[in-house]
C-alpha positions in Angstrom: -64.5 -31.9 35.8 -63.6 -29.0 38.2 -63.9 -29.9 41.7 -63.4 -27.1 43.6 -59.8 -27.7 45.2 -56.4 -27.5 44.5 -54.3 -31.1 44.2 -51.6 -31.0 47.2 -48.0 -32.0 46.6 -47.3 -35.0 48.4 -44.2 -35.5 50.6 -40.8 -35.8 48.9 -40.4 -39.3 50.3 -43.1 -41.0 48.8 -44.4 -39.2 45.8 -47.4 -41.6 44.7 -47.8 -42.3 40.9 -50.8 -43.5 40.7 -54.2 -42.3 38.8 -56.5 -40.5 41.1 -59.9 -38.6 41.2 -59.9 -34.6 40.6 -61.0 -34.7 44.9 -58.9 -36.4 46.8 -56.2 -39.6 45.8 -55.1 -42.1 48.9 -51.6 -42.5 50.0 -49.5 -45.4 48.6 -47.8 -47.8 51.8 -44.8 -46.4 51.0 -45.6 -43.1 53.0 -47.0 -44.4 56.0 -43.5 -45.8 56.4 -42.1 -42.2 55.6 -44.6 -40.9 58.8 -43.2 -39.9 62.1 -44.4 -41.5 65.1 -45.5 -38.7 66.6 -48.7 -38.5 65.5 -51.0 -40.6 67.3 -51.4 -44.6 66.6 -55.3 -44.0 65.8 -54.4 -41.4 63.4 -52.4 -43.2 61.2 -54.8 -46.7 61.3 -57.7 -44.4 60.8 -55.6 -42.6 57.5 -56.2 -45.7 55.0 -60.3 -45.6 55.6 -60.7 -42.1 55.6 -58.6 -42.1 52.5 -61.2 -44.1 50.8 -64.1 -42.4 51.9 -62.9 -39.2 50.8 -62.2 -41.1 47.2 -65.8 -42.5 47.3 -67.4 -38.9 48.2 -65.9 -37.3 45.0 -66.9 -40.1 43.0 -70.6 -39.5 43.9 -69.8 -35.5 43.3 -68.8 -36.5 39.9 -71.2 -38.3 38.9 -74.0 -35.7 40.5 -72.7 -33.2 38.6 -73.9 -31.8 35.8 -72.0 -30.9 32.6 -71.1 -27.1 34.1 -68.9 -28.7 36.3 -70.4 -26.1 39.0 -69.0 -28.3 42.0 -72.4 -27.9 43.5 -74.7 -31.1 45.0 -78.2 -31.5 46.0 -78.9 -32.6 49.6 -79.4 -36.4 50.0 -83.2 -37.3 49.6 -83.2 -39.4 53.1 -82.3 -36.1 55.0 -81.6 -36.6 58.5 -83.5 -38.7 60.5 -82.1 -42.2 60.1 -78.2 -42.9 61.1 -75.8 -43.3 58.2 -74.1 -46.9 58.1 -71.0 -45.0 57.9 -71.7 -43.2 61.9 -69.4 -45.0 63.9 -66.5 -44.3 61.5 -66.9 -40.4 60.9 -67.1 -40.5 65.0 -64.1 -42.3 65.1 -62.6 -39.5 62.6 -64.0 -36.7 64.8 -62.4 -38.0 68.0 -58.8 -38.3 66.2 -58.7 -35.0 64.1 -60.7 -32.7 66.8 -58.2 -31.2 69.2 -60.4 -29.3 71.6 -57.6 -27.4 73.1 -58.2 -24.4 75.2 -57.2 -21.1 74.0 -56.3 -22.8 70.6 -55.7 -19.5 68.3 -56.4 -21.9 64.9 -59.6 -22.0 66.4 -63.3 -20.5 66.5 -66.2 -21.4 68.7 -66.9 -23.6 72.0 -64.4 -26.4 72.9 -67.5 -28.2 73.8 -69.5 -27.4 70.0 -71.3 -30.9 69.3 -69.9 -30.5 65.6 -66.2 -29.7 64.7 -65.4 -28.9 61.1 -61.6 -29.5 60.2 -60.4 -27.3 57.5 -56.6 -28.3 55.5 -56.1 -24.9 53.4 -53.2 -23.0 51.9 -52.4 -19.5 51.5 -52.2 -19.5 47.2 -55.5 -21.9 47.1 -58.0 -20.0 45.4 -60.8 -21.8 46.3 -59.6 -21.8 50.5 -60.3 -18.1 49.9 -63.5 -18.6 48.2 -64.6 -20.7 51.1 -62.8 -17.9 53.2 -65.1 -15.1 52.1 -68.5 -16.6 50.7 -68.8 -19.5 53.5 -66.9 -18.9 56.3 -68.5 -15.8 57.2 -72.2 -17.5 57.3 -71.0 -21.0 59.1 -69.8 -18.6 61.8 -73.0 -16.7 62.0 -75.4 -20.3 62.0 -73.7 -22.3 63.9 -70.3 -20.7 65.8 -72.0 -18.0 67.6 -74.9 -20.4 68.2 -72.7 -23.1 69.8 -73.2 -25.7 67.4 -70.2 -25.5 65.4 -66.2 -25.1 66.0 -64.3 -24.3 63.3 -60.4 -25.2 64.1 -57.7 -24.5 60.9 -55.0 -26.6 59.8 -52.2 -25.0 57.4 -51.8 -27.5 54.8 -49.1 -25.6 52.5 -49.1 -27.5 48.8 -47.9 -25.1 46.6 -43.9 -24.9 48.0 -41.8 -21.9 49.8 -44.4 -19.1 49.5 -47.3 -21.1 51.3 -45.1 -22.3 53.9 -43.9 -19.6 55.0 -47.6 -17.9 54.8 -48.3 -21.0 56.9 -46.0 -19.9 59.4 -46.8 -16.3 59.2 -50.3 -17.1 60.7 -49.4 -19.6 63.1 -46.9 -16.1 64.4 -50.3 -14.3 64.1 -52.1 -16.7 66.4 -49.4 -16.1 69.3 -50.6 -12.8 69.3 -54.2 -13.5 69.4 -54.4 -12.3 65.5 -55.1 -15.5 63.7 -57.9 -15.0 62.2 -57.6 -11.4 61.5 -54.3 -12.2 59.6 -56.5 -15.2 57.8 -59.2 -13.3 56.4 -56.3 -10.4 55.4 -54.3 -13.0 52.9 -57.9 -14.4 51.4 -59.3 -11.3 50.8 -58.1 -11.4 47.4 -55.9 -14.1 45.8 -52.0 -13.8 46.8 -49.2 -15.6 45.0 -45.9 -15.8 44.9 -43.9 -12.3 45.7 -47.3 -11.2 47.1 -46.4 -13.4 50.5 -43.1 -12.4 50.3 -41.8 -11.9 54.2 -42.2 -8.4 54.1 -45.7 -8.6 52.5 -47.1 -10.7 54.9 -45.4 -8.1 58.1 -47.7 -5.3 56.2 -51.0 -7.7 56.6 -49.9 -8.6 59.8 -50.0 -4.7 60.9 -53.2 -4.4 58.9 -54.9 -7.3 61.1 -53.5 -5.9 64.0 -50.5 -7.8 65.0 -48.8 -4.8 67.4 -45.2 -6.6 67.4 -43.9 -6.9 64.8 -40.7 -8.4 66.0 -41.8 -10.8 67.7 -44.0 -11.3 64.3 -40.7 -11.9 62.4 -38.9 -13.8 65.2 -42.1 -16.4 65.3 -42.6 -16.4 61.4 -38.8 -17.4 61.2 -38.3 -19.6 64.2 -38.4 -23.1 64.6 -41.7 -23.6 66.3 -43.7 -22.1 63.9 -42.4 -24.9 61.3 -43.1 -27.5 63.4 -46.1 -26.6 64.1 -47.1 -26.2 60.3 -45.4 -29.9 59.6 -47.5 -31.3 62.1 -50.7 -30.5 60.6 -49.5 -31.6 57.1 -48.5 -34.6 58.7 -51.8 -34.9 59.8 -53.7 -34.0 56.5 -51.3 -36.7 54.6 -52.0 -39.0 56.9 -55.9 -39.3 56.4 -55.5 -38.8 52.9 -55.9 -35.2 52.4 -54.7 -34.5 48.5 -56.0 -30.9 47.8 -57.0 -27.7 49.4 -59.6 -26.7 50.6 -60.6 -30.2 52.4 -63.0 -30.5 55.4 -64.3 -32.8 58.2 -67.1 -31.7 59.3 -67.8 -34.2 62.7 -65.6 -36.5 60.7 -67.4 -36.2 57.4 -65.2 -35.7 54.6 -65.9 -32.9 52.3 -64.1 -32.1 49.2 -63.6 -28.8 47.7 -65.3 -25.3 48.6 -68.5 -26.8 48.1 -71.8 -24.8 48.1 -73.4 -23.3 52.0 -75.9 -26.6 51.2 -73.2 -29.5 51.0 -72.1 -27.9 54.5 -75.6 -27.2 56.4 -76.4 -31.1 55.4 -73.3 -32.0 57.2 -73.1 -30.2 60.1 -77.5 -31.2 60.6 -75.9 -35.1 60.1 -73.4 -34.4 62.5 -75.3 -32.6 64.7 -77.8 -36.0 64.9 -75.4 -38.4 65.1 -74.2 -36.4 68.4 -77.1 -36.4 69.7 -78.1 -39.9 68.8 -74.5 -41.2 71.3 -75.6 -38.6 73.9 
């Protein structure tokens, strides 16, 4: 069965062993023990449930799909207009993953969007840059520039050195206001390996308009830039996350770069359940 994702490599400290769906696979307790504390308390208890959900969403992909293993599913026949049973948890997932900062450079659209759709990517994940170019692109033309949607980024490096360090590379990029330039550069075609090498990712840096390029390498290099890429894996292992490209989209789980459908019937189930709480 192809699901559309990449499986993540889980932290060193608590490798889990168990079997798992092609989607998504839950933590063992071992690694919540292995978690810093500085992540916030309703995080972590929210990490288990969402964990689950994500395991029962790609259970119901699997067995929706047909024997192409095309990844795609058909909206839900109930559509819109009645509240799921799960609401109140996917708003409780919205309010602990959304950060809503101001100026945040891993971030499109209004601080104030009534939908916010979480993306955990890496730099090698070829399906992050098929969301990248075929998806990305349209969700910013529906429902970005209309207000509706906000689109914030979390680097979610699986695949060892090379990712990491493109992680950090485009967290440099955002302190120069050239995030999502530098983004869309390194998915415009699949990059591996000695393709992110440093030097490789200062040439798409100039190409996306970064104009210092020492400061690029200082940030790329420095110690801020690392935390700030552990703290959104820390995040992303906490709820679960297991491969790349995985979404909340108003704290619906999505797994995979799933077809423009699986994301327009999230964000319009979103979008209700905001205004149902209004």
């Amino acid at each position: 069965m192809s699901t559309k994702s990449s499986k993540a490599a889980p932290p060193s400290k608590a490798a889990p062993s168990s079997k798992t769906s092609k989607a998504s696979r839950t933590a063992k307790p071992s690694q919540a023990k292995a978690r810093t504390a500085s992540l916030p308390r309703r995080l972590a208890a929210l990490g288990a449930v969402l964990a689950l959900v994500v395991a029962v969403v790609a259970v119901g992909m699997a067995i929706g799909k047909s024997g192409s293993g095309s990844g795609t599913r058909k909206p839900s026949a109930s559509g819109t207009s009645s509240a799921d049973p799960m609401e109140g948890m996917y708003a409780q997932a919205e309010r602990a993953t959304s950060r809503r900062q101001d100026g945040d450079p891993l971030a499109l659209g209004r601080k104030d969007a009534p939908v916010v759709l979480v993306e955990y990517a890496d730099y090698q994940c070829s399906y992050c840059g098929k969301f990248t170019r075929d998806s990305q692109p349209e969700l910013v033309r529906k429902y970005v520039d209309e207000g509706v949607l906000r689109i914030e980024f979390r680097n979610f490096p699986i695949f060892g050195k090379d990712s990491e360090r493109a992680a950090r590379a485009s967290w440099a990029a955002g302190q120069q206001g050239k995030f999502w330039q530098f983004h869309d550069e390194v998915y415009a075609k699949l990059r591996k390996g000695d393709a992110l090498a440093e030097d490789k990712l200062v040439d798409m840096a100039g190409k996306a308009g970064v104009t210092d390029i020492d400061r690029f390498r200082s940030d790329l290099n420095g110690s801020a830039s690392e935390e700030a890429v552990k703290k959104d894996q820390k995040e992303g292992y906490n709820l679960g996350v297991a491969s790349t490209p995985s979404f909340l989209v108003g704290g619906r789980p999505i797994a995979g770069a799933q077809p423009m459908a699986a994301f327009d019937e999230a964000i319009a189930q979103a979008r209700a359940a905001h205004e149902r709480r209004k």
